[in-house]
C-alpha positions as a printed NumPy array, in Angstrom:
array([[  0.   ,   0.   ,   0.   ],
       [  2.63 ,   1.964,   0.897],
       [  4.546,   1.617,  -2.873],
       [  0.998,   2.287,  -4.465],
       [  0.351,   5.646,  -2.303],
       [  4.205,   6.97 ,  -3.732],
       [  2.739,   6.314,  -7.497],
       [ -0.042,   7.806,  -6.941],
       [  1.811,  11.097,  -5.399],
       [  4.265,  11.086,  -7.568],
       [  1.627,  10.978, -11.069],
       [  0.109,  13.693,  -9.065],
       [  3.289,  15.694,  -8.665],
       [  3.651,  15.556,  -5.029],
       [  7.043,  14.996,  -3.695],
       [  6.129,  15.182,   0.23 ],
       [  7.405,  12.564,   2.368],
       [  4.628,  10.456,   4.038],
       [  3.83 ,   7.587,   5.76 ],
       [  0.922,   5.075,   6.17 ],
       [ -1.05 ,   4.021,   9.574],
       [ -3.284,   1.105,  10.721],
       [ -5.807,   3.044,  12.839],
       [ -8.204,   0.741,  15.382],
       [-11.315,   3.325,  14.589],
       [-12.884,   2.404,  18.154],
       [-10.335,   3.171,  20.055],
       [ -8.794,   5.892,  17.881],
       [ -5.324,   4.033,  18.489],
       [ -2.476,   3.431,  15.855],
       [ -2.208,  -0.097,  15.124],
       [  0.65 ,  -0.079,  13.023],
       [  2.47 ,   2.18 ,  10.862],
       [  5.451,   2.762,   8.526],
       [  7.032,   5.363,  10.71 ],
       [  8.346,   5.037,  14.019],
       [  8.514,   8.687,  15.307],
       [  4.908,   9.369,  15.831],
       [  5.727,  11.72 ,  18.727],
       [  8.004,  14.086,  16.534],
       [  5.617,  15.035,  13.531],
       [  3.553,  17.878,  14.17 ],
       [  3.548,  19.713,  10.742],
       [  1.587,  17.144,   8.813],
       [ -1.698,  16.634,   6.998],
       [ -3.857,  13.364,   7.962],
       [ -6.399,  12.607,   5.099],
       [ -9.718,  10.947,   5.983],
       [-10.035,   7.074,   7.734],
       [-10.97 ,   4.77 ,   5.197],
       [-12.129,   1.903,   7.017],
       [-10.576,  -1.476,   6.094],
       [-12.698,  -4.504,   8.011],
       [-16.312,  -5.062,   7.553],
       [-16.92 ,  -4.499,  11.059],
       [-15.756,  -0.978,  10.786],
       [-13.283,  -1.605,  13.474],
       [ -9.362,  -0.566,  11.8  ],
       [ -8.79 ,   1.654,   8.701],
       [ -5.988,   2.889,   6.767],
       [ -5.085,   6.87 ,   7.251],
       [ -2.442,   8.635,   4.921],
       [ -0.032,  11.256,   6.296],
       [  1.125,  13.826,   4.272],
       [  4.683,  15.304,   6.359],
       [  5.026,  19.053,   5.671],
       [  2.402,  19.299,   2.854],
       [  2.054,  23.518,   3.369],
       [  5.116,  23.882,   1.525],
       [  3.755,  22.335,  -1.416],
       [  0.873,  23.665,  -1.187],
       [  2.451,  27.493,  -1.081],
       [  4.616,  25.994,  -4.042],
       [  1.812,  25.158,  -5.771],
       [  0.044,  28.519,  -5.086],
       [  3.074,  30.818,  -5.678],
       [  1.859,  32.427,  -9.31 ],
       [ -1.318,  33.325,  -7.787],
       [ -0.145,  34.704,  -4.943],
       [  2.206,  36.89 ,  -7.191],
       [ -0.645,  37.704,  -9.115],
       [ -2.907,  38.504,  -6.444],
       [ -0.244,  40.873,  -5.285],
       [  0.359,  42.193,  -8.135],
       [ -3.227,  42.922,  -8.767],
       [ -3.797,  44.389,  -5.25 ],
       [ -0.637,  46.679,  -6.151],
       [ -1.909,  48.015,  -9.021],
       [ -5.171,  48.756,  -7.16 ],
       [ -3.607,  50.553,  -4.247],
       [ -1.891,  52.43 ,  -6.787],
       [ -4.873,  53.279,  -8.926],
       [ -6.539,  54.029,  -5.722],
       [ -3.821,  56.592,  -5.149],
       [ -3.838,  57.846,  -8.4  ],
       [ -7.169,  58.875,  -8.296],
       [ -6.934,  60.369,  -4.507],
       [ -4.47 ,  62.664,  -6.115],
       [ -6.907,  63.307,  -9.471],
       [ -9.697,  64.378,  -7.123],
       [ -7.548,  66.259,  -4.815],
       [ -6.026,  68.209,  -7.588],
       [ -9.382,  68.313,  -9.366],
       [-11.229,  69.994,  -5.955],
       [ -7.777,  72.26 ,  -6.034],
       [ -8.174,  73.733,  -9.388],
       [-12.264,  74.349,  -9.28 ],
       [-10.724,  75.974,  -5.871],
       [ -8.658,  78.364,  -7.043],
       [-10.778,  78.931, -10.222],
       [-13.703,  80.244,  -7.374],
       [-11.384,  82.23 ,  -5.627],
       [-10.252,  83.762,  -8.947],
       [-13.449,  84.674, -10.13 ],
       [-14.468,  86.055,  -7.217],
       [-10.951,  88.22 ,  -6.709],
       [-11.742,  89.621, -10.755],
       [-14.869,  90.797,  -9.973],
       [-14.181,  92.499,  -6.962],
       [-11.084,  93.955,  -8.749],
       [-12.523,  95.197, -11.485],
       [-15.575,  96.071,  -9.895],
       [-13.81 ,  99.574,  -7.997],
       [-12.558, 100.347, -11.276],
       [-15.479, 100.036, -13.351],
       [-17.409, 101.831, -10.87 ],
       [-15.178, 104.421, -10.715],
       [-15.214, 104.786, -14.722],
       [-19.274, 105.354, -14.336],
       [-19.557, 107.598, -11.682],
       [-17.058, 110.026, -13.971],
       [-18.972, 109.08 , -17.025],
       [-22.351, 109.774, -15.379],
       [-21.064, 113.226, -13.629],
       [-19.481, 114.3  , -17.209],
       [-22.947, 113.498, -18.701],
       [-25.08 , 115.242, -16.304],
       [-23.745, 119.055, -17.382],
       [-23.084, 119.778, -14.183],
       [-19.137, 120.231, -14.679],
       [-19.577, 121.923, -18.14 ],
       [-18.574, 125.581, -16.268],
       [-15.976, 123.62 , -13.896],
       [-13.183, 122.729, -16.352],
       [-10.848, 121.728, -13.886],
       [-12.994, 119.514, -11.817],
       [-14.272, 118.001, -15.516],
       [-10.498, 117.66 , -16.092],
       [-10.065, 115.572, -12.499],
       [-13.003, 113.311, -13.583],
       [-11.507, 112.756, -17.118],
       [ -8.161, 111.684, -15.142],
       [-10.158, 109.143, -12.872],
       [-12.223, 107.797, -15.86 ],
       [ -8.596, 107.307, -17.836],
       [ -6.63 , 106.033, -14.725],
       [ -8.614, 103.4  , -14.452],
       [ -9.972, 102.558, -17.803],
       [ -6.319, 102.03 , -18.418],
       [ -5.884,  99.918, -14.99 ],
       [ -8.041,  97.177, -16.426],
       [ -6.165,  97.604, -19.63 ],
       [ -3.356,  96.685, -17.867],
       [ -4.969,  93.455, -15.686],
       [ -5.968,  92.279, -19.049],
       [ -2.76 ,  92.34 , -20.709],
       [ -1.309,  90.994, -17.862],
       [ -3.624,  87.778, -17.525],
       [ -2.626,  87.316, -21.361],
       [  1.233,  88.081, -21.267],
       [  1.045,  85.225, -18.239],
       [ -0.642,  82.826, -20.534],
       [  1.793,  83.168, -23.345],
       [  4.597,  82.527, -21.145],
       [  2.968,  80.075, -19.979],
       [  3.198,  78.477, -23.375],
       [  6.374,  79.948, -24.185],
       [  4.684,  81.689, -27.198],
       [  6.321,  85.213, -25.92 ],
       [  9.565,  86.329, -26.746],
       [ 11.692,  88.813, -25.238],
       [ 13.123,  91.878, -27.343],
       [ 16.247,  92.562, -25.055],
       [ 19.089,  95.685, -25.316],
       [ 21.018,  97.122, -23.271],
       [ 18.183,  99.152, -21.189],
       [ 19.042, 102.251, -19.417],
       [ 17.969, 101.395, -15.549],
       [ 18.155, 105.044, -14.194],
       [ 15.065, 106.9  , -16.642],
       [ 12.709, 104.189, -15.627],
       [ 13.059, 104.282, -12.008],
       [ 12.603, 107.477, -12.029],
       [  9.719, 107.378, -14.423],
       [  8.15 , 104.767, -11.968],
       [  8.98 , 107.011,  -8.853],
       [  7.638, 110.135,  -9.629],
       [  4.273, 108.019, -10.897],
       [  4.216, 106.009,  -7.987],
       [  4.361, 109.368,  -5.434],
       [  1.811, 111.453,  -7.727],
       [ -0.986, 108.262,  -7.825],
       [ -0.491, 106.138,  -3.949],
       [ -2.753, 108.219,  -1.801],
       [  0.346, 107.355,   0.886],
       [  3.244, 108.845,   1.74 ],
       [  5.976, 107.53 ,   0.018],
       [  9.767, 108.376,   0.259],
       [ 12.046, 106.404,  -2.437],
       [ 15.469, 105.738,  -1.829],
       [ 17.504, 104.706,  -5.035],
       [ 20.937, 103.443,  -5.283],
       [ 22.253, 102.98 ,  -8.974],
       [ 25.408, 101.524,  -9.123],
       [ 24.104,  99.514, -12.278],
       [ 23.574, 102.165, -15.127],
       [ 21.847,  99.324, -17.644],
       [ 20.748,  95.794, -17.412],
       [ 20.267,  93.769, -20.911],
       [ 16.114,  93.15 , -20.667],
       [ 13.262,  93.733, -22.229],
       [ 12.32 ,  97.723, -21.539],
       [  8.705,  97.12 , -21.327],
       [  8.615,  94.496, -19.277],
       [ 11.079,  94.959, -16.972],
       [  9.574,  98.701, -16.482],
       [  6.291,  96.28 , -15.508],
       [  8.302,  94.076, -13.122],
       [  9.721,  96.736, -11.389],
       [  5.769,  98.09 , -11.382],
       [  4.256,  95.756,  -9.625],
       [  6.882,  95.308,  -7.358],
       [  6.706,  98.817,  -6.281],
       [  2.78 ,  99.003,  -6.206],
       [  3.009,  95.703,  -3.931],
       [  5.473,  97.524,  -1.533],
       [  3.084, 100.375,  -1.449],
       [ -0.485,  97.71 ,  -1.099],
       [  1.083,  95.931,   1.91 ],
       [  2.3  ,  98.7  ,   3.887],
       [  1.366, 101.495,   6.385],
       [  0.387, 105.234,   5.886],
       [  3.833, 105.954,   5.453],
       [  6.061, 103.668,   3.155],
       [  9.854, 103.966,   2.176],
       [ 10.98 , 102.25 ,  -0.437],
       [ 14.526, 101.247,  -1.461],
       [ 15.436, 100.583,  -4.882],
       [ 18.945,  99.61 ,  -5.969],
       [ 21.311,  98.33 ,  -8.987],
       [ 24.625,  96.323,  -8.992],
       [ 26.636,  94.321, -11.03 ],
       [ 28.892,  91.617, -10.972],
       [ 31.023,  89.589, -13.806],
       [ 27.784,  87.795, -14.733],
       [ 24.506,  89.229, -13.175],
       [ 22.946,  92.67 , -13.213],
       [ 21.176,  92.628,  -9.529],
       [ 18.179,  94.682,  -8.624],
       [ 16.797,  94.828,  -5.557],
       [ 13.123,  96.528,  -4.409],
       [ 13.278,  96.425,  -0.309],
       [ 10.531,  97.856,   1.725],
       [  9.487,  98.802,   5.357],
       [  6.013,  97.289,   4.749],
       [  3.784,  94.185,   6.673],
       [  6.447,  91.479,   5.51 ],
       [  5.443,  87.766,   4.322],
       [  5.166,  84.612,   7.068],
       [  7.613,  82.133,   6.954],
       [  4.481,  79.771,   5.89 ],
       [  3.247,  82.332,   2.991],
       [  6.74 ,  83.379,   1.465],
       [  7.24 ,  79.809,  -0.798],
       [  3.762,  80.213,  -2.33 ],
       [  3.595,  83.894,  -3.702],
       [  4.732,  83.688,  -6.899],
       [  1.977,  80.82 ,  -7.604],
       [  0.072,  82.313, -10.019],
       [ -3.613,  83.229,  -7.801],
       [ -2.29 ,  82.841,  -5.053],
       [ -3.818,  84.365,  -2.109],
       [ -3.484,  83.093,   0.763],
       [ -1.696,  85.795,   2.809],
       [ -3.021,  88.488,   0.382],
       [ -6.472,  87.547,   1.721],
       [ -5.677,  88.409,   5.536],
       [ -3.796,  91.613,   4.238],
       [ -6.436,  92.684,   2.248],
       [ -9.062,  92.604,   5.035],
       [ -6.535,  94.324,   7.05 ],
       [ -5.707,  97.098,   4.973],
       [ -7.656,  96.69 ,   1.75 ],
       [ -5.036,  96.015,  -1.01 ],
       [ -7.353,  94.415,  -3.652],
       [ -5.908,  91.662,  -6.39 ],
       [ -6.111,  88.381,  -6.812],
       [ -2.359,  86.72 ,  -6.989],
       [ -1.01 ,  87.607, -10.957],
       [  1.37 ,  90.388, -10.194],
       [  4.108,  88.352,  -8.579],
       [  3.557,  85.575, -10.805],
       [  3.995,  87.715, -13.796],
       [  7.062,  89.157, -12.276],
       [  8.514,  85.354, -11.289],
       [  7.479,  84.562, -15.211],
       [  8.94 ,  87.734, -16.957],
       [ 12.523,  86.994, -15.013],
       [ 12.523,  83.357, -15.673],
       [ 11.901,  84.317, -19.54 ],
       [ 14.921,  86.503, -19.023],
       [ 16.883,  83.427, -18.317],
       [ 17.294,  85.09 , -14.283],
       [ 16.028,  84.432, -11.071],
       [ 14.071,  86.165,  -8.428],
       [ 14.678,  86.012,  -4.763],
       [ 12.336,  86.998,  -1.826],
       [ 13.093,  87.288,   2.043],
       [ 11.334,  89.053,   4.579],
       [ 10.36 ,  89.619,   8.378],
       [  6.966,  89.416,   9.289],
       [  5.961,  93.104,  10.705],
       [  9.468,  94.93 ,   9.442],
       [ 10.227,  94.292,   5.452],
       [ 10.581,  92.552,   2.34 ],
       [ 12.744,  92.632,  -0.193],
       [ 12.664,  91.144,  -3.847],
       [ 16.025,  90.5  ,  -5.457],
       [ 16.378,  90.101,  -9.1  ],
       [ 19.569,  88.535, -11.186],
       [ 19.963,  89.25 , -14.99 ],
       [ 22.194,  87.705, -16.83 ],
       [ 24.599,  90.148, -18.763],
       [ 24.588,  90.493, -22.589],
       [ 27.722,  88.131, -22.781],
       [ 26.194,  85.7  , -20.474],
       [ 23.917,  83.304, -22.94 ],
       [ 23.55 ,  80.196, -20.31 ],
       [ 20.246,  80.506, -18.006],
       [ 20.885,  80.772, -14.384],
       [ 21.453,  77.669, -12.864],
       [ 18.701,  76.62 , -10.464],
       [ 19.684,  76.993,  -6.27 ]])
């Protein structure tokens, strides 16, 4: 019996060692059987009694000796598979975590946005009516120089949404890289002083400018580096007190022209100052602006981040919460045709 149970195993493809016992059923004793350490073999597999005497009093009982690892043998490719499979699902699973995350992120920020353009442009727009309406009525027609003020307002900021537009659009084609810089050799010291004297004519504060040219020209695009230096200024001027001082400053060195904008104003947290050149970004903006009013809605610093990196520079922030921040800018030089290296 013993020969005929190793055929068997071995046509079926099981190599486990085993052994055979005579089992008296009533007693649920071993008669006899073909090993003779009983005691010592816990990890084994008995199959079923199959009795042997008419009576039903002895049977025959197979014992498989370690038959779990054959059996894990035997299962191995589906257990790969199964992990497999459950890997792919925890990783779809992820996947799609991130998707909605992202997803809730983006309809988010395009909320926020909406909501930050309407309540931009609605001052100005307002504004532009009231003058238009006043103008209108007659009233003014014998008051040339208060029709002359309201003219001024009506312009000022029909030509403030003139520039929000351009500036969502010059964003998107940087974006896309379908903008192009015309740079020269730009004289630095006419348009600081062209964005000084606007800047104290228009900000209803006080503001004192402090300039320090060491760096007579920078190679850049005129236009927009005139805007850069725009919005940094009219962000120095938004997110401080009644009385503002603003330092403004050139150098050079063999490779970079360096500018630097540095103000006494509210500063940026150490949790807000990665995230504000992300373009809507507004999440210290939003507690300054019930603070103190300064309306936008996050493009100004992203334009300026996207105007320098299409210059092939970089732009540098650091601040103190309560005492200043200052914006540091590195163009490379006219000689100098390899982009900044990022750190």
């Amino acid at each position: 019996m013993d020969s005929l149970v190793e055929i068997f195993l071995r046509d079926k493809d099981i190599s486990n060692n085993h052994y055979i016992n005579i089992i008296d059923i009533k007693n649920d004793t071993i008669i006899k059987s073909t090993s003779e350490n009983q005691a010592d073999l816990d990890d084994r597999l008995n199959s079923k009694i199959i009795p042997i005497k008419t009576d039903l009093s002895q049977g025959v009982q197979l014992v498989l000796l370690n038959p779990y690892i054959y059996i894990f043998k035997r299962m191995g490719l589906m257990l790969a598979g199964t992990f497999i499979i459950m890997l792919l699902v925890i990783v779809c699973i992820s996947h799609q975590i991130r998707f909605i995350s992202r997803f809730e992120k983006i309809f988010q920020i395009r909320e926020d946005f909406s909501y930050a353009m309407i309540h931009d442009m609605k001052t100005p727009l307002t504004s532009i009516i009231m003058a238009l309406n006043f103008l209108r009525s007659g009233k003014l027609d014998n008051r040339q120089e208060m029709k002359n003020k309201y003219f001024d307002i009506a312009e000022n900021e029909a030509d403030h949404l003139l520039t929000l537009t351009n500036k969502v659009l010059t964003i998107s084609k940087l974006e896309n890289h379908k903008l192009e810089m015309n740079k020269t050799e730009v004289e630095l010291t006419p348009i600081i002083e062209k964005l000084t004297e606007k800047f104290k004519a228009k900000s209803q504060k006080t503001v004192n400018f402090i300039t320090d040219i060491k760096a007579e020209t920078a190679y850049a695009d005129a236009e927009y580096l005139e805007e850069v230096l725009s919005n940094l200024i009219d962000n120095s001027i938004k997110y401080s007190g009644e009385s503002v001082e603003i330092r403004i400053s050139t150098a050079r060195d063999d490779r970079y022209t360096v500018l630097k904008v540095h103000d006494n104003g509210f500063g940026i947290s150490d949790k807000d100052i990665h995230l504000i050149f992300r373009k809507y970004e507004r999440a210290s903006a939003v507690k300054r602006n019930r603070r103190n009013g300064a309306s936008g809605f996050g493009l100004g610093l992203n334009f300026v981040d996207q105007v320098v990196e299409a210059h092939h520079g970089k732009i540098f922030v650091s601040s103190i919460e309560g005492e200043f921040t200052e914006f540091t800018i590195y163009l490379p030089l006219a000689e100098d045709k390899n982009p900044m290296q990022n750190g």
